[in-house]
PyMOL Python script that loads the backbone (N, CA, C, O; Angstrom):
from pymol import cmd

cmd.read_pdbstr("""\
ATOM      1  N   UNK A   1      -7.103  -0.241 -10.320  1.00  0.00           N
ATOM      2  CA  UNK A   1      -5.935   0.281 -11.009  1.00  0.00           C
ATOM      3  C   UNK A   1      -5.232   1.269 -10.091  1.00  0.00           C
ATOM      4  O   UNK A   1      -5.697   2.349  -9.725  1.00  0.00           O
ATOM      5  N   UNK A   2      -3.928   0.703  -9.735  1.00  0.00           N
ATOM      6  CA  UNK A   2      -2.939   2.146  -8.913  1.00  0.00           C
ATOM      7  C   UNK A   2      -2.321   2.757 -10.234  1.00  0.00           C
ATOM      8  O   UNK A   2      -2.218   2.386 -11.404  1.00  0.00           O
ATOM      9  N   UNK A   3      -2.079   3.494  -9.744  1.00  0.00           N
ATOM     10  CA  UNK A   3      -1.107   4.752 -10.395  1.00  0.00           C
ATOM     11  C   UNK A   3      -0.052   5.494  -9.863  1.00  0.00           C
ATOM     12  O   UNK A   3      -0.237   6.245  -8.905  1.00  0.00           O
ATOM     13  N   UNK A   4       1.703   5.271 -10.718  1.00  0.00           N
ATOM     14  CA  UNK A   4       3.061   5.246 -10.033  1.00  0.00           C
ATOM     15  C   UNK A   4       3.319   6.856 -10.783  1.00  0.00           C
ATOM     16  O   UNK A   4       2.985   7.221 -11.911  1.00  0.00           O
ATOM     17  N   UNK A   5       4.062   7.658  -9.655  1.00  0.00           N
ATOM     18  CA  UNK A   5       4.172   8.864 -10.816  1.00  0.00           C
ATOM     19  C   UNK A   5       5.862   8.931  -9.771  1.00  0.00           C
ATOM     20  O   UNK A   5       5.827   9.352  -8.615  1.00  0.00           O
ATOM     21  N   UNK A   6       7.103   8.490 -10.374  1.00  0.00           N
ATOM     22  CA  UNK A   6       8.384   8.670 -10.135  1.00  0.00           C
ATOM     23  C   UNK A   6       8.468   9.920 -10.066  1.00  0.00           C
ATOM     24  O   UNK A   6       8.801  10.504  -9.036  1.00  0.00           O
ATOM     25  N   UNK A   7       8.191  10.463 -11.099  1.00  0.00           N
ATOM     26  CA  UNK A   7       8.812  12.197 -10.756  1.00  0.00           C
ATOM     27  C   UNK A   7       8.200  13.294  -9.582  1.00  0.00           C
ATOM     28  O   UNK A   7       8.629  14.428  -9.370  1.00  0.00           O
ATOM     29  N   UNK A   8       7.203  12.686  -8.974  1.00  0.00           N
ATOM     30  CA  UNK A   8       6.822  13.639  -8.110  1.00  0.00           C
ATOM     31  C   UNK A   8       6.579  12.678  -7.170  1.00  0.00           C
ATOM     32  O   UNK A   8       5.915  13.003  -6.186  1.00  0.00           O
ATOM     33  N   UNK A   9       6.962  11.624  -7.271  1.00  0.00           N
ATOM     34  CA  UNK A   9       7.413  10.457  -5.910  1.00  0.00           C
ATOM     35  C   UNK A   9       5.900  10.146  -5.320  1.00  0.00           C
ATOM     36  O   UNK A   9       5.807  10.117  -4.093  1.00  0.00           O
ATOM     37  N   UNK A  10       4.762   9.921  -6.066  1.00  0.00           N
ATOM     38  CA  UNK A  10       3.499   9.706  -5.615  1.00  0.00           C
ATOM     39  C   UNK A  10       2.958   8.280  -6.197  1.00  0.00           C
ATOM     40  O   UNK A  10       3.651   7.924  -7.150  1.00  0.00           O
ATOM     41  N   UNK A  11       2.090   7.527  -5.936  1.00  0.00           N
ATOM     42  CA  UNK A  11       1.641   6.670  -5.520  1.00  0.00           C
ATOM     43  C   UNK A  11      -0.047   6.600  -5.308  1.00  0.00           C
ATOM     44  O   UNK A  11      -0.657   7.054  -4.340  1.00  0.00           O
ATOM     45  N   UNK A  12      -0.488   6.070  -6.206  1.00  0.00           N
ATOM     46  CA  UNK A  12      -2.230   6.368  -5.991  1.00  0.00           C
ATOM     47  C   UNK A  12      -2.659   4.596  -5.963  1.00  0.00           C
ATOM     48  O   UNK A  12      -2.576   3.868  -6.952  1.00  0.00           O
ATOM     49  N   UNK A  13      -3.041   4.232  -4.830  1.00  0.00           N
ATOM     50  CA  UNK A  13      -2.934   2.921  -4.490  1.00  0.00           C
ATOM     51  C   UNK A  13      -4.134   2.156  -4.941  1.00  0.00           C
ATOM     52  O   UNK A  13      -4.217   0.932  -4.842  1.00  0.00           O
ATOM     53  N   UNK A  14      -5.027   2.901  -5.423  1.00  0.00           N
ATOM     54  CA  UNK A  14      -6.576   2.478  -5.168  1.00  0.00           C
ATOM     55  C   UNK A  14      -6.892   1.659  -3.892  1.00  0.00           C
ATOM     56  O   UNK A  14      -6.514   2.097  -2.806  1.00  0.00           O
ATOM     57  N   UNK A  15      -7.537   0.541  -3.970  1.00  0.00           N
ATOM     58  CA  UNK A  15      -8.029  -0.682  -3.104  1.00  0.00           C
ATOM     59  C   UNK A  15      -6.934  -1.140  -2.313  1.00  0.00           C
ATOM     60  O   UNK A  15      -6.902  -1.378  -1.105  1.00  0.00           O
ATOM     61  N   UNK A  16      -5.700  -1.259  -3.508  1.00  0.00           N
ATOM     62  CA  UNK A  16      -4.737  -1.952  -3.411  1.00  0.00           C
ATOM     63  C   UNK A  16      -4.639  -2.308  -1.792  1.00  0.00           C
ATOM     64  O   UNK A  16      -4.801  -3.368  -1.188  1.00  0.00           O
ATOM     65  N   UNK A  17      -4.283  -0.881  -1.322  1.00  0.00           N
ATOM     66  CA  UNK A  17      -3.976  -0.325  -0.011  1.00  0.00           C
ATOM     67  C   UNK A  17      -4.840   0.298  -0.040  1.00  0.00           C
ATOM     68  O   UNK A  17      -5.291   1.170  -0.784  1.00  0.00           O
ATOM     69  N   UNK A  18      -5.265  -0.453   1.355  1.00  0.00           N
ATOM     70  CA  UNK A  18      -7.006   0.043   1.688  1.00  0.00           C
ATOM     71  C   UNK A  18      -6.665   0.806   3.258  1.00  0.00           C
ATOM     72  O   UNK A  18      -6.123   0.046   4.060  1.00  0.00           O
ATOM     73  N   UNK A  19      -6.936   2.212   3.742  1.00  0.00           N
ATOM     74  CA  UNK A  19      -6.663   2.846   4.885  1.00  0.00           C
ATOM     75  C   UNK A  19      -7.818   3.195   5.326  1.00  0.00           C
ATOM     76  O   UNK A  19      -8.720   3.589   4.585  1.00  0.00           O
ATOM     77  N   UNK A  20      -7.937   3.058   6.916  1.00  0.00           N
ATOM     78  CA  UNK A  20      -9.006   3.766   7.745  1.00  0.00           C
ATOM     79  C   UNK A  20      -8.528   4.240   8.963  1.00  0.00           C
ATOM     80  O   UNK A  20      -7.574   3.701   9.523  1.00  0.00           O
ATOM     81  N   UNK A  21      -9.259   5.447   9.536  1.00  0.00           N
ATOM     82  CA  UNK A  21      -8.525   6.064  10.668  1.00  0.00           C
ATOM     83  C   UNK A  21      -7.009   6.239  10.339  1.00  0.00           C
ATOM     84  O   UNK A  21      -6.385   6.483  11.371  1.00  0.00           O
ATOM     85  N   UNK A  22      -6.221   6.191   9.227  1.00  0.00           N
ATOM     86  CA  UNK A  22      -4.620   6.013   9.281  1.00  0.00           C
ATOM     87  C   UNK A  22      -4.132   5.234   9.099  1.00  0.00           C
ATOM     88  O   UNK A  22      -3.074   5.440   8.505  1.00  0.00           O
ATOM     89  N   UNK A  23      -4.454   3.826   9.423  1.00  0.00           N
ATOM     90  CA  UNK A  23      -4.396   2.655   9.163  1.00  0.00           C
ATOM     91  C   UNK A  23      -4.481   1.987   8.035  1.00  0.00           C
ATOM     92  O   UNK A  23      -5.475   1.817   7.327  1.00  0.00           O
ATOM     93  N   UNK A  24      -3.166   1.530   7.860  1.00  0.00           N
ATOM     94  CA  UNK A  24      -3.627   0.125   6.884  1.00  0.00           C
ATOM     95  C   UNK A  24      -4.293  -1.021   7.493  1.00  0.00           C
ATOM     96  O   UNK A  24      -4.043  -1.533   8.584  1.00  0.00           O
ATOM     97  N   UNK A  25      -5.569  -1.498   6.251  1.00  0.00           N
ATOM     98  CA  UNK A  25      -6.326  -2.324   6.736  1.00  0.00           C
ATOM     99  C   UNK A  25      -6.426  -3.345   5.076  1.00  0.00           C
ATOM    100  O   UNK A  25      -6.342  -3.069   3.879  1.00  0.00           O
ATOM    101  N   UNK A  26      -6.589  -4.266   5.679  1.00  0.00           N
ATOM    102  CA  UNK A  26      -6.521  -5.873   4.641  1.00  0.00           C
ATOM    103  C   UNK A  26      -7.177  -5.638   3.024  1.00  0.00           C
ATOM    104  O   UNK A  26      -8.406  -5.567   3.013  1.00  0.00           O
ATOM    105  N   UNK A  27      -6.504  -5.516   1.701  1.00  0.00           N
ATOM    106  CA  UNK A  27      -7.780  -5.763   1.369  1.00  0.00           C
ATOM    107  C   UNK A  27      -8.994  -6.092   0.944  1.00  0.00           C
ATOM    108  O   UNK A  27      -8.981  -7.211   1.456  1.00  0.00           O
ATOM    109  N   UNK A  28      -9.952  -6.043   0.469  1.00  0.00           N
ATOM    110  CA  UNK A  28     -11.152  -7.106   0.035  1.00  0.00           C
ATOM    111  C   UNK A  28     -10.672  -8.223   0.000  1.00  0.00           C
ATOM    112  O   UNK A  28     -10.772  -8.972   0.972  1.00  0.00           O
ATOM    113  N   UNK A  29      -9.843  -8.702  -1.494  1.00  0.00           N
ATOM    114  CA  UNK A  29      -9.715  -9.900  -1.472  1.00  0.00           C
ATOM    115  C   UNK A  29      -8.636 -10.380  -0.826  1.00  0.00           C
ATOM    116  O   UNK A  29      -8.273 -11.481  -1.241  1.00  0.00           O
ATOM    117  N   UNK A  30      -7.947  -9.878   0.132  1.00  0.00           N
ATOM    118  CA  UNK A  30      -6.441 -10.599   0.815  1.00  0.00           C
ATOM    119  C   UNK A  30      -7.073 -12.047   1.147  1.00  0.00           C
ATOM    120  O   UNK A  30      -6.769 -12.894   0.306  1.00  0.00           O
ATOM    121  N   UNK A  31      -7.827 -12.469   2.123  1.00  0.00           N
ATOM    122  CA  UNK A  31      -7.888 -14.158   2.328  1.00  0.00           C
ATOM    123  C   UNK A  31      -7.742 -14.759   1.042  1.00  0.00           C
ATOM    124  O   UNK A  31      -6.914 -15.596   0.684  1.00  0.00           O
ATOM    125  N   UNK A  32      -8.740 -14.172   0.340  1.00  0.00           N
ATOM    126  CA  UNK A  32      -8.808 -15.333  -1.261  1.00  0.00           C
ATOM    127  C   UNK A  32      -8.055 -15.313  -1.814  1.00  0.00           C
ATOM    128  O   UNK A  32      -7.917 -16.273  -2.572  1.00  0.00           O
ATOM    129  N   UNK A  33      -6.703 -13.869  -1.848  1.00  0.00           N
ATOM    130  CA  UNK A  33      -5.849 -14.238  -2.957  1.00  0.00           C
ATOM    131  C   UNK A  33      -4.703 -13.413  -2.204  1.00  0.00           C
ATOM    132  O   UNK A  33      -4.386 -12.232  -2.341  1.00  0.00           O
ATOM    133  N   UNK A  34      -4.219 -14.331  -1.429  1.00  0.00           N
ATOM    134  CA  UNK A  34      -3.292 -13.650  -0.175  1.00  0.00           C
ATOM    135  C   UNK A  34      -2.042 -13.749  -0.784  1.00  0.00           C
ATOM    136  O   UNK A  34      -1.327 -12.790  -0.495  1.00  0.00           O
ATOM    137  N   UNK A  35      -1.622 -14.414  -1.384  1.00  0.00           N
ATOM    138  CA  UNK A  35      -0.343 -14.436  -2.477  1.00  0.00           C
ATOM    139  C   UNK A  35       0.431 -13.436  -3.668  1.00  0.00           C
ATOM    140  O   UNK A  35       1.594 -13.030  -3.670  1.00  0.00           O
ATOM    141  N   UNK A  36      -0.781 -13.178  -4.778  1.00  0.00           N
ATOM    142  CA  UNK A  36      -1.083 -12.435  -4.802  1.00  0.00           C
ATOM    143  C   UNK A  36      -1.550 -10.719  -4.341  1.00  0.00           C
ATOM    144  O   UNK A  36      -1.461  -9.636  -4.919  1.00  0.00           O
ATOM    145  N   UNK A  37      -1.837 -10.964  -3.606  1.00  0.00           N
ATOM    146  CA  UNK A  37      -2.481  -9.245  -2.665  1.00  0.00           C
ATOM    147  C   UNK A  37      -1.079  -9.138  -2.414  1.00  0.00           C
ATOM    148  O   UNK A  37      -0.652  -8.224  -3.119  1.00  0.00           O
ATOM    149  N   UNK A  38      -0.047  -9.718  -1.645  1.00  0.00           N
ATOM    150  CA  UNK A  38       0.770  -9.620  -1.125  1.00  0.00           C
ATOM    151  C   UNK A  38       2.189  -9.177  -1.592  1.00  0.00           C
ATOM    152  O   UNK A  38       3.132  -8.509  -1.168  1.00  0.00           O
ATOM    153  N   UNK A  39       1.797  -9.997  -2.830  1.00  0.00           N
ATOM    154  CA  UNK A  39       3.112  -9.729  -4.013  1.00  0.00           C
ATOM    155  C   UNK A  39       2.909  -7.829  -4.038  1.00  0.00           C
ATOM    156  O   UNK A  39       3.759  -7.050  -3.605  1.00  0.00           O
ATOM    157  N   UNK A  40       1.778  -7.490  -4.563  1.00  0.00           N
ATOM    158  CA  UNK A  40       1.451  -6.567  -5.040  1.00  0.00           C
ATOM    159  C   UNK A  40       1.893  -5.316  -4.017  1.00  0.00           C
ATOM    160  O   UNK A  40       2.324  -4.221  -4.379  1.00  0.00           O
ATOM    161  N   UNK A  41       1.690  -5.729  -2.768  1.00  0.00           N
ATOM    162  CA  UNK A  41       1.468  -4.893  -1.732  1.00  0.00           C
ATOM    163  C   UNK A  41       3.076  -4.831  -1.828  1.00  0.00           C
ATOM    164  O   UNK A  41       3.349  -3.758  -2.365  1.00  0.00           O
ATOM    165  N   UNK A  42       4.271  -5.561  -1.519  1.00  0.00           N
ATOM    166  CA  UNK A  42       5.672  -5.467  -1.824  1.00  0.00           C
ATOM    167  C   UNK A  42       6.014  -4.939  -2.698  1.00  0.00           C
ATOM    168  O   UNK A  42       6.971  -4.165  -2.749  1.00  0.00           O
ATOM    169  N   UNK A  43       5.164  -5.312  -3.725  1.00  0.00           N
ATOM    170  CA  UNK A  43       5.810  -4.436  -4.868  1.00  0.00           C
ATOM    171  C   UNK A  43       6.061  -2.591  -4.680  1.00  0.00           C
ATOM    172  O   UNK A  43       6.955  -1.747  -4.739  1.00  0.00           O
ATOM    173  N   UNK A  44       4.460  -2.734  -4.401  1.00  0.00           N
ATOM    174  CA  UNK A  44       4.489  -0.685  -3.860  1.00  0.00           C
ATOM    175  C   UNK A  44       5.722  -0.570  -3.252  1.00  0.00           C
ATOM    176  O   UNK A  44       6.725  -0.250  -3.890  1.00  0.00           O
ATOM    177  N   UNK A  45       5.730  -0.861  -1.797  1.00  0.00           N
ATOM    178  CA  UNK A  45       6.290  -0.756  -0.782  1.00  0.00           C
ATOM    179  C   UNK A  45       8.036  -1.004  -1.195  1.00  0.00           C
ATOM    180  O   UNK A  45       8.907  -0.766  -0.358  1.00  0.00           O
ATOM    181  N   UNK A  46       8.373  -1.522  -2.631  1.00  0.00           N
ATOM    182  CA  UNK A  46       9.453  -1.489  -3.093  1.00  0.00           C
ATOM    183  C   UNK A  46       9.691  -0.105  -4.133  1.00  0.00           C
ATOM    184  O   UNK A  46      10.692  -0.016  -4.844  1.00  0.00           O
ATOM    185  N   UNK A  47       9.092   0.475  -4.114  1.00  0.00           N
ATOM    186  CA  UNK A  47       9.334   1.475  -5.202  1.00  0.00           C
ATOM    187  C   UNK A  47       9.738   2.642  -4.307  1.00  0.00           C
ATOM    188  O   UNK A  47       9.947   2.511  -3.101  1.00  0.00           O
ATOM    189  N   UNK A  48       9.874   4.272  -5.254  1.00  0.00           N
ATOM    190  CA  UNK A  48      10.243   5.073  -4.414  1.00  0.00           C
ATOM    191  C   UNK A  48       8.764   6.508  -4.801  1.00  0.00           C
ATOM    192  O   UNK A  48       8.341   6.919  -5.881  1.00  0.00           O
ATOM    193  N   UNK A  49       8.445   6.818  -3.605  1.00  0.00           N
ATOM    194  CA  UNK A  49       7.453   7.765  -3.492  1.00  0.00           C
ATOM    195  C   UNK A  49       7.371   7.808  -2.388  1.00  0.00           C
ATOM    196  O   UNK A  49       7.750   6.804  -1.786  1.00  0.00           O
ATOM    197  N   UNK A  50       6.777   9.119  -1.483  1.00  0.00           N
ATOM    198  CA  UNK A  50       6.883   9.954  -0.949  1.00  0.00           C
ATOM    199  C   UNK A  50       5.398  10.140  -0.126  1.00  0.00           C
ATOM    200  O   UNK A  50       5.109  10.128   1.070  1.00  0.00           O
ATOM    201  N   UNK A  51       4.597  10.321  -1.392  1.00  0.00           N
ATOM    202  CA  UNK A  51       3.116  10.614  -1.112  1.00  0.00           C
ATOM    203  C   UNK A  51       1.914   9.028  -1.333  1.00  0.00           C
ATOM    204  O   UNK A  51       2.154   8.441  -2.388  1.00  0.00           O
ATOM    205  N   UNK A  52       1.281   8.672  -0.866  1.00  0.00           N
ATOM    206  CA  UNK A  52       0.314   7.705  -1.365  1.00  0.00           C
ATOM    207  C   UNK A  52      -0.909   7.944  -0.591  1.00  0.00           C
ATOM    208  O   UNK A  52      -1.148   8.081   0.609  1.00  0.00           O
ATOM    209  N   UNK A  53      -1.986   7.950  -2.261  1.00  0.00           N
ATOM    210  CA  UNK A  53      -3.018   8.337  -2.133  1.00  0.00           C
ATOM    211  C   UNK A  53      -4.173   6.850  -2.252  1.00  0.00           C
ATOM    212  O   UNK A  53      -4.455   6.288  -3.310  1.00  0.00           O
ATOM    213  N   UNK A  54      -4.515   6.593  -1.343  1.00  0.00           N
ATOM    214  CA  UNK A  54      -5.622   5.803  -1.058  1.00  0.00           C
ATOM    215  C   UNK A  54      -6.790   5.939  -1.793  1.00  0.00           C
ATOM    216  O   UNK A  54      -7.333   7.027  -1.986  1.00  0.00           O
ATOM    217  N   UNK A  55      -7.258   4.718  -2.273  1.00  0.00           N
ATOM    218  CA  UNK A  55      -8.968   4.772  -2.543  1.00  0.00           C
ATOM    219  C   UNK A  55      -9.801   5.497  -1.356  1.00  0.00           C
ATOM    220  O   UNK A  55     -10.642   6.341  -1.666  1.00  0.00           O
ATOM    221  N   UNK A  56      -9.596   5.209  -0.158  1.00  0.00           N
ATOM    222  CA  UNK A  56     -10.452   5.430   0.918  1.00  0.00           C
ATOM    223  C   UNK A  56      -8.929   6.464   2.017  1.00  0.00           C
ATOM    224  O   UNK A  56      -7.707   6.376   2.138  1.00  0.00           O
ATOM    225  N   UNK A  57      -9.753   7.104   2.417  1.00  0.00           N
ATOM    226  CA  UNK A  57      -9.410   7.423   4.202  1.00  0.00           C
ATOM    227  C   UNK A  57      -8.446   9.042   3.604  1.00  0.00           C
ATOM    228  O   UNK A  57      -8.835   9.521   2.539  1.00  0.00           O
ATOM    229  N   UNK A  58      -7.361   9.693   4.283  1.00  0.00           N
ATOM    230  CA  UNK A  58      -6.303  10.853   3.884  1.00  0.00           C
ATOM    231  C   UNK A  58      -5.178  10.535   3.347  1.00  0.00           C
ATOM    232  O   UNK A  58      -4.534   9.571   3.760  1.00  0.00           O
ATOM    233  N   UNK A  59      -4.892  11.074   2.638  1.00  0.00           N
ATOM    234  CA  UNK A  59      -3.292  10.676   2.432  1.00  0.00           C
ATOM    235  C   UNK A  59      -2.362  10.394   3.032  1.00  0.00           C
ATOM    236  O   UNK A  59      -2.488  10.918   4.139  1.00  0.00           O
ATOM    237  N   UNK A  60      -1.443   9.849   2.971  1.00  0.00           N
ATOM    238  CA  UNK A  60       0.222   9.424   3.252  1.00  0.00           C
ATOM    239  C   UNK A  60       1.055  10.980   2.753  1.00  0.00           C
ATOM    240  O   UNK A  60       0.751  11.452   1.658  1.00  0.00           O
ATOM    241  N   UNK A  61       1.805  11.498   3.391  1.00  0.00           N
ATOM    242  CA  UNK A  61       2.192  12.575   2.665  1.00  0.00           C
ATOM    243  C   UNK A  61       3.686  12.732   3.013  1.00  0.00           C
ATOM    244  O   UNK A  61       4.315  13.615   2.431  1.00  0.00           O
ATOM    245  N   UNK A  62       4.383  11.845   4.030  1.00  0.00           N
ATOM    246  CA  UNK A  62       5.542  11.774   4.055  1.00  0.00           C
ATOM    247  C   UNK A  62       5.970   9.936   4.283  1.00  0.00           C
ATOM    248  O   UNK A  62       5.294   9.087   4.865  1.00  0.00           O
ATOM    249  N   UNK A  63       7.186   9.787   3.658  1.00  0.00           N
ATOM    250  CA  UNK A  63       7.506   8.120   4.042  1.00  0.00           C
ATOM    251  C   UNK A  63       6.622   7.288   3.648  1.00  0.00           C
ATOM    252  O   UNK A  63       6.553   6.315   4.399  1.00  0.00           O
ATOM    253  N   UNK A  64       5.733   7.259   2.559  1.00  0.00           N
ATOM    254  CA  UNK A  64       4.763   6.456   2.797  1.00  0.00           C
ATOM    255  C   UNK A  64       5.534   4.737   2.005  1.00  0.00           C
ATOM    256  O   UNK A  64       4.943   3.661   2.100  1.00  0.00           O
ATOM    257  N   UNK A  65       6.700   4.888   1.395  1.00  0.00           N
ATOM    258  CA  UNK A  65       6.978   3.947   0.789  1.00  0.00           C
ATOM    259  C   UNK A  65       7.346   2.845   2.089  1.00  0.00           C
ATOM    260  O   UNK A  65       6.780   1.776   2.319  1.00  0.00           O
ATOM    261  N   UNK A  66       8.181   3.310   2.647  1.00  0.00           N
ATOM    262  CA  UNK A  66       8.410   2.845   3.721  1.00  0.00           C
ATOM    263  C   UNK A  66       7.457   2.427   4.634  1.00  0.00           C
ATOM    264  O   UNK A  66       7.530   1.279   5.073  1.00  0.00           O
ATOM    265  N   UNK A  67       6.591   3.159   4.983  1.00  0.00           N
ATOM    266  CA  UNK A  67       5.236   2.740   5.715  1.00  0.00           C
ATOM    267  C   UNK A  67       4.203   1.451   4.557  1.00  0.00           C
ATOM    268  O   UNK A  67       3.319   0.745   5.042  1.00  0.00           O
ATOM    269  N   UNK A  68       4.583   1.409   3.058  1.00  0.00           N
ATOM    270  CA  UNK A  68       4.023   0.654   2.889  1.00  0.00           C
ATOM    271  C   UNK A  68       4.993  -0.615   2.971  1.00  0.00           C
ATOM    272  O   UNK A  68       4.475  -1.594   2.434  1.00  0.00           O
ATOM    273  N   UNK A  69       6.064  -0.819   3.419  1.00  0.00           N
ATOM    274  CA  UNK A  69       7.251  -1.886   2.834  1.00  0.00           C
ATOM    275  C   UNK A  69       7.133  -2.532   4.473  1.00  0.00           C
ATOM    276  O   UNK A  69       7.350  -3.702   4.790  1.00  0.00           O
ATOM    277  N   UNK A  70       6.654  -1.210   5.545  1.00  0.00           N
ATOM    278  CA  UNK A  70       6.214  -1.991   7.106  1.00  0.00           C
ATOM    279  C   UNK A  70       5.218  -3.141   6.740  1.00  0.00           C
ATOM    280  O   UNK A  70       5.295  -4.369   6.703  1.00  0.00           O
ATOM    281  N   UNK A  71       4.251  -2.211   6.487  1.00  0.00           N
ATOM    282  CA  UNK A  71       3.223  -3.310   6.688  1.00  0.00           C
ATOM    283  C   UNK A  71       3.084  -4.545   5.885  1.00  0.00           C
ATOM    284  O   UNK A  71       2.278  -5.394   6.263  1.00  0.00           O
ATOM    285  N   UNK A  72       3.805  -4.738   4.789  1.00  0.00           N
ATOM    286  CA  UNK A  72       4.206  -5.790   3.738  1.00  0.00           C
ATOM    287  C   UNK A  72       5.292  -6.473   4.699  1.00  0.00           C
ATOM    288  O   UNK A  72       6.046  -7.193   4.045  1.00  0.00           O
ATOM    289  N   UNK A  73       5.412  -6.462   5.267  1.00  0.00           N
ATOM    290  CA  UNK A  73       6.200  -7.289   6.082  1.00  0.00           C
ATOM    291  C   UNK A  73       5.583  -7.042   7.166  1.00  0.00           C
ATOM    292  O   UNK A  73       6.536  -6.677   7.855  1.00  0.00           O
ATOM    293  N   UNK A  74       4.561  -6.960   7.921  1.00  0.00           N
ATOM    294  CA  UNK A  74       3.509  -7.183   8.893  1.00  0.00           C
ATOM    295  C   UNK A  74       2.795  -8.405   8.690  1.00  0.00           C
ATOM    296  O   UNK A  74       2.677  -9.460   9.312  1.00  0.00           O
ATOM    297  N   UNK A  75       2.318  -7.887   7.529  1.00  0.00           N
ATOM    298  CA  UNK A  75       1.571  -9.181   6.975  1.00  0.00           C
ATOM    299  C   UNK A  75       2.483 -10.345   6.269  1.00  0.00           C
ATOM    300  O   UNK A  75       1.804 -11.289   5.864  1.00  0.00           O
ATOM    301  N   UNK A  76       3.442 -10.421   6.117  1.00  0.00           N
ATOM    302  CA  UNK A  76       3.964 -11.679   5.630  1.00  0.00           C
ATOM    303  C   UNK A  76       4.074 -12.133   7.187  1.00  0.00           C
ATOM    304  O   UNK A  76       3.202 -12.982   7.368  1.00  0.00           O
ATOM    305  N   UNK A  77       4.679 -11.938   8.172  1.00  0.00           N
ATOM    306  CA  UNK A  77       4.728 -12.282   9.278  1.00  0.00           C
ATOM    307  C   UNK A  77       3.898 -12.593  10.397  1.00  0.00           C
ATOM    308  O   UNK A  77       4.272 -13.066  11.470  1.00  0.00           O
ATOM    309  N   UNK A  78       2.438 -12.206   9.964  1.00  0.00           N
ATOM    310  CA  UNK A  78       1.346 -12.612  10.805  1.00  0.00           C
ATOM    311  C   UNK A  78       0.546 -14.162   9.709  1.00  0.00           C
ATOM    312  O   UNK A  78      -0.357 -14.843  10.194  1.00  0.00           O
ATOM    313  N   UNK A  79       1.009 -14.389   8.535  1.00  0.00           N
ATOM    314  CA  UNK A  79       0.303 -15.461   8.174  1.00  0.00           C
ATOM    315  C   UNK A  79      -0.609 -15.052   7.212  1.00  0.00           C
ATOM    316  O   UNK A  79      -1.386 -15.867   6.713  1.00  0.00           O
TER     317      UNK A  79
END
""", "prot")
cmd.dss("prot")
cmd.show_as("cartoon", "prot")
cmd.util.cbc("prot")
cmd.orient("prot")
């Protein structure tokens, strides 16, 4: 379960968006349900927030919408 909070422009991604070292990294189920994962991952990366807080790794604390709308289009483009 993520969690969208508009008024203070935050973003709690769980799994969704899985980070290590800084990095976005794939997740669990992306091969099996890459369609899916993917939709989802656009979807974030379409909204507006500021901050996003990961299941795993530090926060995002500036741009992160944008940093998630990169890599949603990283991955549509690598396959």
């Amino acid at each position: 379960i993520g969690f969208y909070s508009p008024s203070k422009k935050l973003l709690f991604s769980s799994d969704t968006l899985r980070m290590k070292g800084g990095e976005f990294i794939k997740p669990l189920n992306y091969d099996a349900a890459k369609a899916q994962s993917l939709a989802s991952i656009r979807k974030m990366g379409s909204l507006d927030y500021e901050i996003m807080l990961s299941g795993h790794d530090r926060p995002i604390m500036a741009g992160a919408a944008k940093k998630v709308a990169a890599y949603a289009e990283k991955l549509s483009s690598s396959g």
